[in-house]
MOPAC internal coordinates of N, CA, C and O (Angstrom, degrees):
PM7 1SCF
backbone

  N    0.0000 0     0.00 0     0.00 0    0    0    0
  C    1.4464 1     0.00 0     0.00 0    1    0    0
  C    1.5290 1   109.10 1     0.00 0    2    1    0
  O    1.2310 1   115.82 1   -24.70 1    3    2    1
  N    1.4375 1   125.55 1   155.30 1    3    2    1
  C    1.4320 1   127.04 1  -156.21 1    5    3    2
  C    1.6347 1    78.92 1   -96.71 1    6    5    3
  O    1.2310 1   121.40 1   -22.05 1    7    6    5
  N    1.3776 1   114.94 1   157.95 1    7    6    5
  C    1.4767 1   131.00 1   140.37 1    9    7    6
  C    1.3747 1   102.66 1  -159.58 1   10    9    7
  O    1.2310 1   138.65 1   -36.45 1   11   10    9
  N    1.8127 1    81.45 1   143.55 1   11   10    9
  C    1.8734 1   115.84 1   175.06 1   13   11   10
  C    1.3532 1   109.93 1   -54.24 1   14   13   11
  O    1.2310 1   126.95 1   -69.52 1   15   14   13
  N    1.4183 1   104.24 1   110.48 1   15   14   13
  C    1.6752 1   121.40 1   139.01 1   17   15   14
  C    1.4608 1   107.87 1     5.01 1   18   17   15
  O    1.2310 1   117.62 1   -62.13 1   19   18   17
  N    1.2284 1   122.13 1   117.87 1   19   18   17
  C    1.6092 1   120.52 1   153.29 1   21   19   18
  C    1.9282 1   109.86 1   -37.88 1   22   21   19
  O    1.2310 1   119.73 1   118.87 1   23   22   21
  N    1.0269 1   118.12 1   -61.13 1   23   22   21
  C    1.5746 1   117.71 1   177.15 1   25   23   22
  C    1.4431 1   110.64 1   -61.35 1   26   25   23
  O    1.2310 1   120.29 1   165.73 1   27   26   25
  N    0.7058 1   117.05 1   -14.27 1   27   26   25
  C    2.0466 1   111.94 1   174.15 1   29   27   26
  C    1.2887 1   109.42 1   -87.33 1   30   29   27
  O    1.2310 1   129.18 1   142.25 1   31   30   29
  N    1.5155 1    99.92 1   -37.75 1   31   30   29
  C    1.7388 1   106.86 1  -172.84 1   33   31   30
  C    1.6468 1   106.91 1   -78.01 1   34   33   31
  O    1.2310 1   122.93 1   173.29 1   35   34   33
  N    0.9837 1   111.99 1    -6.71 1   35   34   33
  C    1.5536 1   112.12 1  -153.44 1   37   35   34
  C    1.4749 1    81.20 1  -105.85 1   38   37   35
  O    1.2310 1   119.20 1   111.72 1   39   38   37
  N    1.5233 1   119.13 1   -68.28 1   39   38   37
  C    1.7538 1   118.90 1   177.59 1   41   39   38
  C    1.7181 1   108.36 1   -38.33 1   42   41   39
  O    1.2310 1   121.33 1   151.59 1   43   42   41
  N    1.3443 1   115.06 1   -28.41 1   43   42   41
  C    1.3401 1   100.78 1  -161.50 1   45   43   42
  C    1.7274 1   105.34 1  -101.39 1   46   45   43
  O    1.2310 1   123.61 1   162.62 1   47   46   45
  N    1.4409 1   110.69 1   -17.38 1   47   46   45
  C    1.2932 1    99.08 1   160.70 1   49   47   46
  C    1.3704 1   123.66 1   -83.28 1   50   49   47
  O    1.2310 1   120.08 1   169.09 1   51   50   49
  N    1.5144 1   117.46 1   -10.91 1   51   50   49
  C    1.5301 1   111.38 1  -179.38 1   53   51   50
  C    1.1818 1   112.29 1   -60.56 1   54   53   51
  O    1.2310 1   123.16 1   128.41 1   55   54   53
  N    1.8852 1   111.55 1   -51.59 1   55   54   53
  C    1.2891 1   124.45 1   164.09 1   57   55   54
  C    1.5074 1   138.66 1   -51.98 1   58   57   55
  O    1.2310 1   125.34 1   175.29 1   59   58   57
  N    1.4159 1   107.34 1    -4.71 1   59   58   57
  C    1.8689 1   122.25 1   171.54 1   61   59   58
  C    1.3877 1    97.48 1   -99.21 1   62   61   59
  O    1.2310 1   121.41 1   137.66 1   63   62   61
  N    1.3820 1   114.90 1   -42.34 1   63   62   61
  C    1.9405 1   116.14 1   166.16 1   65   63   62
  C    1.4817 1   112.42 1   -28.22 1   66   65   63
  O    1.2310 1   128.07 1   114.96 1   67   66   65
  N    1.3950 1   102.06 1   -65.04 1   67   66   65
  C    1.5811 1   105.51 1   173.29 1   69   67   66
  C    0.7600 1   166.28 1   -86.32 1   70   69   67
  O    1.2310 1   128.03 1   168.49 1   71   70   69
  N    1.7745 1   102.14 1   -11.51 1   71   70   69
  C    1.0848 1   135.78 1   122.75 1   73   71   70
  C    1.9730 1   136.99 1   -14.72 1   74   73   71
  O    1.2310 1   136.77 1   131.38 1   75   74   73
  N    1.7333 1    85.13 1   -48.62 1   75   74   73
  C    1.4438 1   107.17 1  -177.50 1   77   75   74
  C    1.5610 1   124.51 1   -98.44 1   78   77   75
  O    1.2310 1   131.18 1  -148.02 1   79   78   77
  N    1.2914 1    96.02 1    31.98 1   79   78   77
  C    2.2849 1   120.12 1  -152.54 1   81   79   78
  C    1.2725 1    78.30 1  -130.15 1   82   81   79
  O    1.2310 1   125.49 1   122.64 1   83   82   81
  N    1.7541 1   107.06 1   -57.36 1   83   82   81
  C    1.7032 1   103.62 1  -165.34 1   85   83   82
  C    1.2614 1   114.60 1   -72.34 1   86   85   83
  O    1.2310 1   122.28 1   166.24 1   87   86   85
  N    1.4899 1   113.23 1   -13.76 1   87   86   85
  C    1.9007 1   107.36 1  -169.55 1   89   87   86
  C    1.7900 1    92.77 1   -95.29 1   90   89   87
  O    1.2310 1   120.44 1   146.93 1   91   90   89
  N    1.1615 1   116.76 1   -33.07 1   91   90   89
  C    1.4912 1   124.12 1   168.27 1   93   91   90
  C    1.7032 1   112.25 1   -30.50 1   94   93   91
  O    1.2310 1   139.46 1   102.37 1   95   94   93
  N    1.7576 1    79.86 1   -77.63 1   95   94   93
  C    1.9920 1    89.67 1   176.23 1   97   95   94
  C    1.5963 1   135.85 1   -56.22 1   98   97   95
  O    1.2310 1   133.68 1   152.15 1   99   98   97
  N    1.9862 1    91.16 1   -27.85 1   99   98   97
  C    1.3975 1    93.83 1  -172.41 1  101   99   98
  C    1.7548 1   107.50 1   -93.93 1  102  101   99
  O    1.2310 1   122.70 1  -171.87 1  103  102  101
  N    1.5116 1   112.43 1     8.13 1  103  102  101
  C    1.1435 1   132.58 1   147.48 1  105  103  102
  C    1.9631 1   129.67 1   -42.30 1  106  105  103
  O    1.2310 1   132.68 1   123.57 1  107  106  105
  N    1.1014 1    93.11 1   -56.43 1  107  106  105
  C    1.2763 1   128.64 1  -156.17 1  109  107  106
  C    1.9430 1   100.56 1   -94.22 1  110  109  107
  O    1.2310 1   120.24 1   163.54 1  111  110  109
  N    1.4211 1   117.15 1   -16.46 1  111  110  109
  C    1.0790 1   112.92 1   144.29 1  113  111  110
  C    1.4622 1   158.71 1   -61.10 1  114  113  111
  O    1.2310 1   110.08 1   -22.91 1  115  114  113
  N    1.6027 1   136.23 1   157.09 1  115  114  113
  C    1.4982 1   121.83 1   179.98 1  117  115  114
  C    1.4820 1   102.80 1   -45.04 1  118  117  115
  O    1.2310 1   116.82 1   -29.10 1  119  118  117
  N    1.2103 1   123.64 1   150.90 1  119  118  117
  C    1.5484 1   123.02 1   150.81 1  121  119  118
  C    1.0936 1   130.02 1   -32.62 1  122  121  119
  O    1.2310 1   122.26 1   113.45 1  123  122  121
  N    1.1949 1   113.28 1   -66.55 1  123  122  121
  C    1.9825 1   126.58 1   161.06 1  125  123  122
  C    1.6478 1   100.97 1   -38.37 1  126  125  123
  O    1.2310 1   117.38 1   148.97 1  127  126  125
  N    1.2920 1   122.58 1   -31.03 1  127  126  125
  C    1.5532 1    97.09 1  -165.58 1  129  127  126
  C    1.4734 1   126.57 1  -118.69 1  130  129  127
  O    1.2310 1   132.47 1  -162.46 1  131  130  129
  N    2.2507 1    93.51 1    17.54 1  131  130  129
  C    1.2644 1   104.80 1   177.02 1  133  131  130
  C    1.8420 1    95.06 1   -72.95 1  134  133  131
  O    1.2310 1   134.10 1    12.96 1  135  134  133
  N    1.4388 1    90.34 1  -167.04 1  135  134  133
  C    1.5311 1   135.02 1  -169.75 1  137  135  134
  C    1.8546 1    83.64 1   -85.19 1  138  137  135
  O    1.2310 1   117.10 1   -17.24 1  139  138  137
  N    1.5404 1   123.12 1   162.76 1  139  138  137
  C    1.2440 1   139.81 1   140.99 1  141  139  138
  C    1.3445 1   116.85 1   -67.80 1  142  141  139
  O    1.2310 1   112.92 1  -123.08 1  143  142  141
  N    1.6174 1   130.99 1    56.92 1  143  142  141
  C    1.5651 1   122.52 1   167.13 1  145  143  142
  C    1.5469 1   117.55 1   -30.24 1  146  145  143
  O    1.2310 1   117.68 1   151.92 1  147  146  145
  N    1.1910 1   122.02 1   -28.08 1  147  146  145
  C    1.2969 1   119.79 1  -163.64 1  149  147  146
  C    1.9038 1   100.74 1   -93.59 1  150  149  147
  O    1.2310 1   117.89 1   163.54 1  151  150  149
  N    1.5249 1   121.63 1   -16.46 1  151  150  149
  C    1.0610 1   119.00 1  -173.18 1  153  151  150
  C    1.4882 1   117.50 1   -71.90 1  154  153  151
  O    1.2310 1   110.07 1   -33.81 1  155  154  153
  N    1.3795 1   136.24 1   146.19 1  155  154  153
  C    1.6229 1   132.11 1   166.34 1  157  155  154
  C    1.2463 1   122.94 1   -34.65 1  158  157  155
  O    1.2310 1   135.85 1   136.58 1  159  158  157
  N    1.5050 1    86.93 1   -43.42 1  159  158  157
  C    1.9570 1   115.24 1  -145.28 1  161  159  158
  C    1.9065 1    81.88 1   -75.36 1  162  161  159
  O    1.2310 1   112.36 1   140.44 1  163  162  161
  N    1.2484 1   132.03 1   -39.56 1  163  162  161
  C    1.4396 1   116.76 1  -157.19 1  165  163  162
  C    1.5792 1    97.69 1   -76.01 1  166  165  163
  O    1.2310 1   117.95 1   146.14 1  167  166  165
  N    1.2433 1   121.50 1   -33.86 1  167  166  165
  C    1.3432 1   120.60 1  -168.71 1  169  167  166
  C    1.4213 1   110.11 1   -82.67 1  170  169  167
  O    1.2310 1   123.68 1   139.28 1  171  170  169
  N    1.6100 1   110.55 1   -40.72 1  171  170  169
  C    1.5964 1   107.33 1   168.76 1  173  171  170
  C    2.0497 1   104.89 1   -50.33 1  174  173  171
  O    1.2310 1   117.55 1   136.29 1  175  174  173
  N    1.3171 1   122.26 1   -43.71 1  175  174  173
  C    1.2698 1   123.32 1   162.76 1  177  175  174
  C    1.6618 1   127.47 1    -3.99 1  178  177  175
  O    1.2310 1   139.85 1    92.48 1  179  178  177
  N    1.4207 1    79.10 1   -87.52 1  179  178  177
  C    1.7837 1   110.15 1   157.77 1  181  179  178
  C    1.1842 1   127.69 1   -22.10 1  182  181  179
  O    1.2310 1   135.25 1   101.81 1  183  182  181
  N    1.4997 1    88.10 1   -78.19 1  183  182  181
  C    2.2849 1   103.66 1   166.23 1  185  183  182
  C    1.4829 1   103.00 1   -18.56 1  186  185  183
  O    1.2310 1   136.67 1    92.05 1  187  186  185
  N    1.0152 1    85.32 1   -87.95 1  187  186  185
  C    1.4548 1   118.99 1  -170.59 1  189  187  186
  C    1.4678 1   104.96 1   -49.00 1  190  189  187
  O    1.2310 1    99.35 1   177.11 1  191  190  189
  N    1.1371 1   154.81 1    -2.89 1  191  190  189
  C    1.3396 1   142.17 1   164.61 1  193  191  190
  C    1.5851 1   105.98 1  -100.08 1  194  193  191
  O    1.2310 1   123.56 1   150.29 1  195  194  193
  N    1.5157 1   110.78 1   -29.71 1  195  194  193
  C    1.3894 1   112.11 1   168.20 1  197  195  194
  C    1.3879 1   117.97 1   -61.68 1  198  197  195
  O    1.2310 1   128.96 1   136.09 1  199  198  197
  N    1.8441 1   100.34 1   -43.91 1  199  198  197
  C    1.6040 1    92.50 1  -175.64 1  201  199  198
  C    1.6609 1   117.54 1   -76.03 1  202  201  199
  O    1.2310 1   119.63 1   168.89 1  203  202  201
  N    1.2595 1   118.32 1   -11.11 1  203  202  201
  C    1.6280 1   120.07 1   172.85 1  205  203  202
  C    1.2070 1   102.98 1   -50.68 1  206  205  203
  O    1.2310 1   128.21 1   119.56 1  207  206  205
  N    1.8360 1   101.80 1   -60.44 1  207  206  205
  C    1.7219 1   102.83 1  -170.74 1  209  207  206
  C    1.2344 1   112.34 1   -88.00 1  210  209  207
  O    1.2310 1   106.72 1  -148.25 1  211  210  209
  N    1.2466 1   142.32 1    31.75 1  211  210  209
  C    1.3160 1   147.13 1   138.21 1  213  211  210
  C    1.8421 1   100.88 1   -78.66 1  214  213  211
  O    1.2310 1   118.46 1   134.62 1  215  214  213
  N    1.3838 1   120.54 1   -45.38 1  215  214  213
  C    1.4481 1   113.97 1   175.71 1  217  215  214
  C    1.6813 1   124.50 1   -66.98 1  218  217  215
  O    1.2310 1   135.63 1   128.93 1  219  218  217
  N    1.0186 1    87.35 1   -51.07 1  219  218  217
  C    1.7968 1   102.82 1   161.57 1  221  219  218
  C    1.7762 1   103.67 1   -37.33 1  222  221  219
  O    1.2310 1   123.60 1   107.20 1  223  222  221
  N    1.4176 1   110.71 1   -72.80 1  223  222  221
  C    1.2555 1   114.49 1  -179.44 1  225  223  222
  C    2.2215 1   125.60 1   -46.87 1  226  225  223
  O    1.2310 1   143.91 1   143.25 1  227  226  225
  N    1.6873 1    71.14 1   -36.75 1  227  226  225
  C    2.1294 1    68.43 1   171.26 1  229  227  226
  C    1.2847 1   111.87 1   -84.74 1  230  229  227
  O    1.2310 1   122.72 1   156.87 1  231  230  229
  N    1.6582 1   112.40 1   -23.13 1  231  230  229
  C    1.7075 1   102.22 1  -173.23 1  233  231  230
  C    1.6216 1    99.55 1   -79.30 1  234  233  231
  O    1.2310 1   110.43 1   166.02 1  235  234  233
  N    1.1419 1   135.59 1   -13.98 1  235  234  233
  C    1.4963 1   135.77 1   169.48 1  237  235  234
  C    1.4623 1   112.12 1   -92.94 1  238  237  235
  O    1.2310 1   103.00 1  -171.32 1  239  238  237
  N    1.1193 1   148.81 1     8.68 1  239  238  237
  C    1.3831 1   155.96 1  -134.08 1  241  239  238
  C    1.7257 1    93.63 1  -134.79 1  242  241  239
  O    1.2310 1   124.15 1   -65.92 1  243  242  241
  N    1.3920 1   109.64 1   114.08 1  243  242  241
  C    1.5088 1   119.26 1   177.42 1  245  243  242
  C    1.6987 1    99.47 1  -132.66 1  246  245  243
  O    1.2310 1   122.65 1   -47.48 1  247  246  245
  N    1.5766 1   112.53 1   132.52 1  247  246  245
  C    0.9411 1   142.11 1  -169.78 1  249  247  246
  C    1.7773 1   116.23 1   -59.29 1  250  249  247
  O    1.2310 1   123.03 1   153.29 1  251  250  249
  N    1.0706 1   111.79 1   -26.71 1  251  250  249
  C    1.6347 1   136.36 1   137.72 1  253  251  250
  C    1.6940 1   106.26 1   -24.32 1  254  253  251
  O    1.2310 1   126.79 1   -52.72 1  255  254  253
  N    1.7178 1   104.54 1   127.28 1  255  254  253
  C    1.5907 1   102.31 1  -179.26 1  257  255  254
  C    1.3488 1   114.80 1   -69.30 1  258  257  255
  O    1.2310 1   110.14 1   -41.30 1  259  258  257
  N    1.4900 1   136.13 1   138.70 1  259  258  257
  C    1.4294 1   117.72 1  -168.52 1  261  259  258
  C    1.8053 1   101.99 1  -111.58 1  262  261  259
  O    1.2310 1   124.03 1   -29.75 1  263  262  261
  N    1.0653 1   109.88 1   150.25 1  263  262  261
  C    1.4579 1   140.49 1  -165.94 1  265  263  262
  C    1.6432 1    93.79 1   -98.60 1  266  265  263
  O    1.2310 1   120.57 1   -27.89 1  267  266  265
  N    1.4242 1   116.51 1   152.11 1  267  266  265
  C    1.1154 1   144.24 1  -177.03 1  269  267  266
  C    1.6532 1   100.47 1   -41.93 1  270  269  267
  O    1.2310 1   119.86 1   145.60 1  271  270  269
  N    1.0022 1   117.88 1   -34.40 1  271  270  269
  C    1.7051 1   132.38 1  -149.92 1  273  271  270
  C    1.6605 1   102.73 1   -76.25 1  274  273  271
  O    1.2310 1   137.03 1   133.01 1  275  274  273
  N    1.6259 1    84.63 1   -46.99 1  275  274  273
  C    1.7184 1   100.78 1  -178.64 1  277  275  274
  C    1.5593 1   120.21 1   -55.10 1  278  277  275
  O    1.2310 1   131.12 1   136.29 1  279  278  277
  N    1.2797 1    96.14 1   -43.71 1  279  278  277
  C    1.6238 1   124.63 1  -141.80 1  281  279  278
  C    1.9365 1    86.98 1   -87.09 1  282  281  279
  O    1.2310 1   115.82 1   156.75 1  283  282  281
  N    1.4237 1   125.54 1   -23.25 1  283  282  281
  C    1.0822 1   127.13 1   177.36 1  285  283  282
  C    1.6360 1   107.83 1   -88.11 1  286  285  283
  O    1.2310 1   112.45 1   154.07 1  287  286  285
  N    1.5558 1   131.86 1   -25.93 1  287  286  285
  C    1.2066 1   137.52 1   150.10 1  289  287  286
  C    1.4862 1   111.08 1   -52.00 1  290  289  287
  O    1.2310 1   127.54 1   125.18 1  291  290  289
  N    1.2235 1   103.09 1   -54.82 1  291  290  289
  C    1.8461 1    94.57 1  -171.37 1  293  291  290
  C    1.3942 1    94.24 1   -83.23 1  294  293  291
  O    1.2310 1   101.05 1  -162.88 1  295  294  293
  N    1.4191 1   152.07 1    17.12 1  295  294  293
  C    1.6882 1   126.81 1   154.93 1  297  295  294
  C    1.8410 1    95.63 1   -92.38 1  298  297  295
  O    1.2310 1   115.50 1   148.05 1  299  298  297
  N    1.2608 1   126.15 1   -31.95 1  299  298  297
  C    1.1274 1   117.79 1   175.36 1  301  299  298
  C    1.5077 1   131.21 1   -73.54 1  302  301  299
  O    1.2310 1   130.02 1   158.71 1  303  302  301
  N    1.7847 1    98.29 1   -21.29 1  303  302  301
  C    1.4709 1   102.94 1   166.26 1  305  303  302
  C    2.1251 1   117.63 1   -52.85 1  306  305  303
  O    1.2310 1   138.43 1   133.55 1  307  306  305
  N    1.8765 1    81.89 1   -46.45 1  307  306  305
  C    1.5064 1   110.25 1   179.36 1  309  307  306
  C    1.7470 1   105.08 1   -25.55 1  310  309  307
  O    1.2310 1   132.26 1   118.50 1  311  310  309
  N    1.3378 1    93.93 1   -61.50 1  311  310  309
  C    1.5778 1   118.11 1  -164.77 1  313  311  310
  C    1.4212 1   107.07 1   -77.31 1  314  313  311
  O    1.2310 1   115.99 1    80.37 1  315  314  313
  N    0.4672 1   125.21 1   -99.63 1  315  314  313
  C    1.6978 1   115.41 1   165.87 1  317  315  314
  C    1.8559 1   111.03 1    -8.72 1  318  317  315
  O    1.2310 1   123.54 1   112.98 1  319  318  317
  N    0.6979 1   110.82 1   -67.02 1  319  318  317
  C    1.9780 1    95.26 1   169.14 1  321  319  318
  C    1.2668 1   133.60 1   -19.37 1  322  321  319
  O    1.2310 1   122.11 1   141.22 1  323  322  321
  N    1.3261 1   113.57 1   -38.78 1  323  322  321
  C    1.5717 1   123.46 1   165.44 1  325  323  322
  C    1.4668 1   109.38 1   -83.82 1  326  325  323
  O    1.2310 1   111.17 1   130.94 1  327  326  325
  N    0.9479 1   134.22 1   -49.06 1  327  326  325
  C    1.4595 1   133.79 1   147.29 1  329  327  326
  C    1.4907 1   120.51 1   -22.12 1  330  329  327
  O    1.2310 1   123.55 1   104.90 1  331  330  329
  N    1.3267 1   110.81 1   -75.10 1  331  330  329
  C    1.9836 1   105.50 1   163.77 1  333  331  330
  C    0.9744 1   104.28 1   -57.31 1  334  333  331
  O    1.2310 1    96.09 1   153.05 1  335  334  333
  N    1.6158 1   159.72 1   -26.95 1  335  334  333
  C    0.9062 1   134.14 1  -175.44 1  337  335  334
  C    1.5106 1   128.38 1  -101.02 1  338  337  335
  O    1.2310 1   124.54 1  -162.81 1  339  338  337
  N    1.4924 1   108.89 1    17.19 1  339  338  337
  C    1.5602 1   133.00 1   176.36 1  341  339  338
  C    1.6742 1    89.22 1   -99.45 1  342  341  339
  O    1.2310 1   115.71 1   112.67 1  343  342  341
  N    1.4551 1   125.75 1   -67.33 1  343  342  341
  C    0.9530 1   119.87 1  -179.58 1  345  343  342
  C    1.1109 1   137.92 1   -19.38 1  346  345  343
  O    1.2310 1   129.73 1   114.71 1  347  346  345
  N    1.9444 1    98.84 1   -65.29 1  347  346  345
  C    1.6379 1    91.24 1   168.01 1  349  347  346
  C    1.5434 1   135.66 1   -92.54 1  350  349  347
  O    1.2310 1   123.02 1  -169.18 1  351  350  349
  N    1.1020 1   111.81 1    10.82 1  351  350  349
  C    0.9846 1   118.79 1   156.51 1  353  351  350
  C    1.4953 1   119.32 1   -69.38 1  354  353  351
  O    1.2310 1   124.01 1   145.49 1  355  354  353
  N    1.4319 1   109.91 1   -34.51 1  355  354  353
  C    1.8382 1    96.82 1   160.78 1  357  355  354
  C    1.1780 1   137.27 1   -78.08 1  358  357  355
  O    1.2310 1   125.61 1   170.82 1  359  358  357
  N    1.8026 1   106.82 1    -9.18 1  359  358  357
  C    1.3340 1   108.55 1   156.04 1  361  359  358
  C    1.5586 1   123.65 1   -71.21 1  362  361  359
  O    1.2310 1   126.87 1   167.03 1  363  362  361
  N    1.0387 1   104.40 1   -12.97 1  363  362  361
  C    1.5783 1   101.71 1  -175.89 1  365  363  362
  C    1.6813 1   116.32 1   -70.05 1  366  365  363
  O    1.2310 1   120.45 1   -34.11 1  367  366  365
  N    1.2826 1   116.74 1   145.89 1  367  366  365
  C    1.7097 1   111.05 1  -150.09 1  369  367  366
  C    2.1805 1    87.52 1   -81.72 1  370  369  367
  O    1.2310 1   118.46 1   -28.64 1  371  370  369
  N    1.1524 1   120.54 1   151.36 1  371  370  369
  C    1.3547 1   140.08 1  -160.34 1  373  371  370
  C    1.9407 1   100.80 1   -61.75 1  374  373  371
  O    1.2310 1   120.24 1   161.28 1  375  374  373
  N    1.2188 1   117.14 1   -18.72 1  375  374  373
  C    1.3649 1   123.34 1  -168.10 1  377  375  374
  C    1.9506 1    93.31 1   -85.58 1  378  377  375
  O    1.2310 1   126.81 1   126.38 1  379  378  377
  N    1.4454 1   104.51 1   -53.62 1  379  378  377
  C    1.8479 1   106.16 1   173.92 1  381  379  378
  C    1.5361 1   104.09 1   -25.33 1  382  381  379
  O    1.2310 1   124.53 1   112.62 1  383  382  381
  N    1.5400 1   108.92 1   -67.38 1  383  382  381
  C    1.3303 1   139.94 1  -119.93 1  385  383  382
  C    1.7582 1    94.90 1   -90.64 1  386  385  383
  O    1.2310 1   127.55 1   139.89 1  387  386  385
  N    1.5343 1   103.07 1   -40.11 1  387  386  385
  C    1.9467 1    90.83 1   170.92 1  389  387  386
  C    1.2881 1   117.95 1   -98.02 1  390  389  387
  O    1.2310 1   117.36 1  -167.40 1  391  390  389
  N    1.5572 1   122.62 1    12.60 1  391  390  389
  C    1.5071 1   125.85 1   152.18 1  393  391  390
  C    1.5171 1   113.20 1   -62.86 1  394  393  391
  O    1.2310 1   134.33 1   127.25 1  395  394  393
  N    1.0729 1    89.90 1   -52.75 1  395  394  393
  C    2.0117 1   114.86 1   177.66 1  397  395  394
  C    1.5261 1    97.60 1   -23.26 1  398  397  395
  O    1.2310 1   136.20 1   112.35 1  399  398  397
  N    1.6231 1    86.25 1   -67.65 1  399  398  397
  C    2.1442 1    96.64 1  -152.88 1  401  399  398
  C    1.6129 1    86.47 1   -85.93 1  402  401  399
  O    1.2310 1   107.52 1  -177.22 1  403  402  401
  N    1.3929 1   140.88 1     2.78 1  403  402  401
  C    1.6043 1   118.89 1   169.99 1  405  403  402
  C    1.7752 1   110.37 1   -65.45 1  406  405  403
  O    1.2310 1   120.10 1   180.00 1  407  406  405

């Protein structure tokens, strides 16, 4: 049976960590100014921030046994993934960006 890499698992829970801060906060908002829980598009979101930092985690992931030290790099890689991936999305010029959400 397959099982995830300590460094994939670790990137990919950093990234459900923060994931789970943002559904916390965006909890805790007016109604009008939550998220669409009920929409595809927010959960396809999600996927997709997990699967970055699941990629993040294999492109950093060496076959070498990893030590406590590592394993705290790859939960922070985790976390940081949604982070690069807010980023560039604000680099992207404003015309990309409302095709996106059409």
């Amino acid at each position: 049976m397959y099982s995830i890499p300590a460094p994939i698992f670790c990137c990919l829970l950093g990234a459900f960590t923060v994931m789970s801060v943002k559904f916390i906060d965006d909890s805790k908002q007016l109604p009008e100014n939550r998220p669409d829980y009920l929409s595809p598009l927010y959960y396809i979101r999600g996927a997709m921030m997990l699967l970055l930092a699941g990629i993040l985690g294999y492109i950093y992931y060496e076959s070498e046994p990893t030590g406590v030290g590592n394993r705290a790099i790859y939960f922070h890689t985790g976390i940081s993934a949604p982070f690069i991936t807010r980023a560039l999305m604000n680099t992207l010029p404003p015309g990309i960006i409302s095709r996106m959400n059409d």
